[in-house]
C-alpha positions in Angstrom: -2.7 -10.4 -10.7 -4.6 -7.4 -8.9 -4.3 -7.9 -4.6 -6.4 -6.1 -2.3 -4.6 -5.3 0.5 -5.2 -3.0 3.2 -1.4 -1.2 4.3 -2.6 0.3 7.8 -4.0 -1.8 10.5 -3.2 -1.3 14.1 -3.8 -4.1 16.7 -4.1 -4.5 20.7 -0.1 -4.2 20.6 -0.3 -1.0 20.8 -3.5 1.5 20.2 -6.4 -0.7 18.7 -9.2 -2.5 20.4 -9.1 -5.6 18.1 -7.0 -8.8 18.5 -4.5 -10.0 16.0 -7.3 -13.3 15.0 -10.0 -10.7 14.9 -8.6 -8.9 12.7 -6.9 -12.0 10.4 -10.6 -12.9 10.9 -12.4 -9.8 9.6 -9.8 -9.2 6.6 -10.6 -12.9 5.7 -14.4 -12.2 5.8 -13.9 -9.0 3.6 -12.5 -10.7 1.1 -8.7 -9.0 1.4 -5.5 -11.3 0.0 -3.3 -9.1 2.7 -2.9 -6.3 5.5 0.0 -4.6 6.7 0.4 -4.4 10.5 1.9 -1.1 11.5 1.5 -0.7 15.0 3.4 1.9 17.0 6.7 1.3 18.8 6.4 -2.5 18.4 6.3 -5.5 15.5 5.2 -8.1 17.7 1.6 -7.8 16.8 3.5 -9.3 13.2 4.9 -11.6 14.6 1.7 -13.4 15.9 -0.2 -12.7 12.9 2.6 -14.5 10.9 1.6 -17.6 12.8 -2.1 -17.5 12.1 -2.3 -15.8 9.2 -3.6 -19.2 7.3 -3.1 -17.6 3.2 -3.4 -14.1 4.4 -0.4 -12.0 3.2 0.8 -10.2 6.3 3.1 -7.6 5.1 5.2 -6.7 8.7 5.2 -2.8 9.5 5.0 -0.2 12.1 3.8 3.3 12.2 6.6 5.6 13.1 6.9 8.7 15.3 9.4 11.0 14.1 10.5 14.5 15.6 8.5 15.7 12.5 5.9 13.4 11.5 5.0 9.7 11.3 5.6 7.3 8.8 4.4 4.4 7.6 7.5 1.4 7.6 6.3 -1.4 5.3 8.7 -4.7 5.1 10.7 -4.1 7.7 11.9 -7.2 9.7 13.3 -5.3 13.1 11.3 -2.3 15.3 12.5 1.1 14.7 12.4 3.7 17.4 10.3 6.5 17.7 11.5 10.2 17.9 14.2 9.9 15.6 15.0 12.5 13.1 13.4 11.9 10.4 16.1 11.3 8.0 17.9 8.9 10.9 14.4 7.1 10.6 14.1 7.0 7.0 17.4 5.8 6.6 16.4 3.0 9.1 13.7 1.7 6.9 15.2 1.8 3.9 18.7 -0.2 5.6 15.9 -3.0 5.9 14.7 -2.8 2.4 11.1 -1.2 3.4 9.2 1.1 1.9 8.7 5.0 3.9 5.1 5.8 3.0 3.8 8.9 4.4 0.2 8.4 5.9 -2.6 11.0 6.0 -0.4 13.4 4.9 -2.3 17.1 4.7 -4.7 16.0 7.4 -4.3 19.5 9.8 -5.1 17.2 13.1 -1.6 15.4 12.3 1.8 16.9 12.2 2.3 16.8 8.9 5.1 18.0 6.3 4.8 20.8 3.4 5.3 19.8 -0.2 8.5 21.4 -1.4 9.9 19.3 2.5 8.1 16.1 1.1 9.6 16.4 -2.3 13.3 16.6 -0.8 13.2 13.3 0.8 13.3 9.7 -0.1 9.4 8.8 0.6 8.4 6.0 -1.2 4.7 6.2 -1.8 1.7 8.4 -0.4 -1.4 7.5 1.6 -4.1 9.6 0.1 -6.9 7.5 1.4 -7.6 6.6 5.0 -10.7 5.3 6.0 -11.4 7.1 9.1 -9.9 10.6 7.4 -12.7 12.9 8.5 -14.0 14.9 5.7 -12.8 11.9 2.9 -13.7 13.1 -0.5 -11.7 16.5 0.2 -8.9 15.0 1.2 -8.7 12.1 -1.0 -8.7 14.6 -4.1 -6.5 16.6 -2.3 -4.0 13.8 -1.6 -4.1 12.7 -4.8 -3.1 16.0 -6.6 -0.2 16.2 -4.6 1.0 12.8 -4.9 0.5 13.5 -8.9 2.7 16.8 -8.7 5.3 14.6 -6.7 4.9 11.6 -8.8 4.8 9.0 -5.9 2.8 6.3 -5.7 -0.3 6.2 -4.1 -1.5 3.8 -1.4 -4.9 3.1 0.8 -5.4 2.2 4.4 -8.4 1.4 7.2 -5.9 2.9 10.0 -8.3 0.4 12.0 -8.4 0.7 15.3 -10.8 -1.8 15.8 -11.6 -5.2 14.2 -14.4 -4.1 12.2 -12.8 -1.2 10.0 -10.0 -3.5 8.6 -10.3 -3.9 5.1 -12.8 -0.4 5.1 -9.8 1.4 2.4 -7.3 -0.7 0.8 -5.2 -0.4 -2.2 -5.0 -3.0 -5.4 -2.0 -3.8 -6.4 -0.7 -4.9 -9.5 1.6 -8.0 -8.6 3.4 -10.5 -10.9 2.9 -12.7 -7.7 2.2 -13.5 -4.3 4.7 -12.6 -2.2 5.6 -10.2 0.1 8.8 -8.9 -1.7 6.7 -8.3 -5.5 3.9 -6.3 -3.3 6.6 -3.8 -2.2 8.4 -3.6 -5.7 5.1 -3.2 -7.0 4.2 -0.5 -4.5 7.9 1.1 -5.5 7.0 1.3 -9.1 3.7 2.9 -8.9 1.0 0.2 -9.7 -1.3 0.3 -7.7 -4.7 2.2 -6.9 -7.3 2.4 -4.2 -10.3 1.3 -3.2 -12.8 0.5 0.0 -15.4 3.7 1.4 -14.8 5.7 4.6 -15.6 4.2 8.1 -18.8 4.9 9.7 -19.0 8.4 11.5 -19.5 6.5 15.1 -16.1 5.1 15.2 -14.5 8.4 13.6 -16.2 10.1 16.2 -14.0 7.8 18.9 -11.0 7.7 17.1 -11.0 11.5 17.4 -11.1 10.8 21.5 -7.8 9.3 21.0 -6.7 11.3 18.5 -6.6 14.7 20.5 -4.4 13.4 23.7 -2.2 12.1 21.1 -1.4 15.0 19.2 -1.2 16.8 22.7 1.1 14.9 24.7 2.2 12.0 22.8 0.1 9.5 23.9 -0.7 5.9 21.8 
């Protein structure tokens, strides 16, 4: 079976406008069979979604600040801390059997890593389509060529910070079934591709507001 599911969604837990049953809400609408909630520096936006999630597949995450860069931790079951060393943090995800994928990763407003760096560590997949990436056809062909010369699998996200972008990238997965643990193995192994379109240019244009005092000082 083929799953649509969309592997970075932030909610009101941390730096997102939209409410955990918005955003169940919205997936359902668009027609998604799961989302991973990664918020920063806390899971308990998971939790509540696991509650209400109805047949939605909530895959529990967080979005990770290391001393170098972030990283997306998918399957997790416990929060890791931010500002680790990255291998300290790596190490941390995969001690809870998640998967380290590295999200918009040549994008020059993030901190991001160079190639031959990437290649040295355990990173388990690559996010080389975001849906609020400014600028998405260049990077999505550049993300793409370098997850190919790295040969690691490739993954799609909304980063939604807001209850109507869920679901706007996503990545289809290749599952044997249903379940939480076959949509990481499947992740792990490579099947998967991606799908959706880039979020309007108005909500871009506000993510950028956020964006900047972030990168400056830190801020979520």
């Amino acid at each position: 079976m083929k799953l649509k599911i969309d592997l970075h969604v932030h909610t009101s837990y941390s730096d997102s406008n939209g409410l955990v049953y918005e955003i169940i809400r919205e997936a359902e609408r668009k027609g998604l069979d799961g989302l991973a909630i990664t918020d920063h520096k806390t899971i308990r936006g998971v939790h509540e979604a696991l509650k209400i999630c109805g047949e939605l597949m909530i895959i529990p995450g967080q979005e990770v600040k290391t001393r170098r860069c972030e990283i997306l931790a998918l399957g997790i079951r416990r929060r890791i801390k931010d500002d680790l060393p990255l291998l300290i943090a790596l190490k941390e995800i995969h001690a809870q059997n998640g998967l380290a994928v590295l999200p918009h990763p040549t994008v020059p407003l993030f901190r991001g890593l160079d190639e031959e760096t990437i290649r040295a560590l355990p990173i388990d997949g690559i996010e080389v389509f975001s849906a609020i990436t400014p600028l998405p056809g260049y990077f999505i062909r550049k993300n793409l060529r370098m997850a190919r010369r790295l040969r690691k699998p490739i993954v799609a996200g909304s980063d939604s910070h807001s209850a109507e972008t869920v679901g706007d990238a996503y990545t289809i997965i290749s599952c044997e079934e249903r379940s939480v643990d076959e949509v990481l193995r499947a992740i792990r192994l490579g099947r998967t591709s991606i799908g959706g379109a880039p979020s309007r240019l108005s909500f871009k244009l506000r993510m950028l507001g956020k964006t900047i005092p972030h990168i400056l000082f830190g801020i979520h």
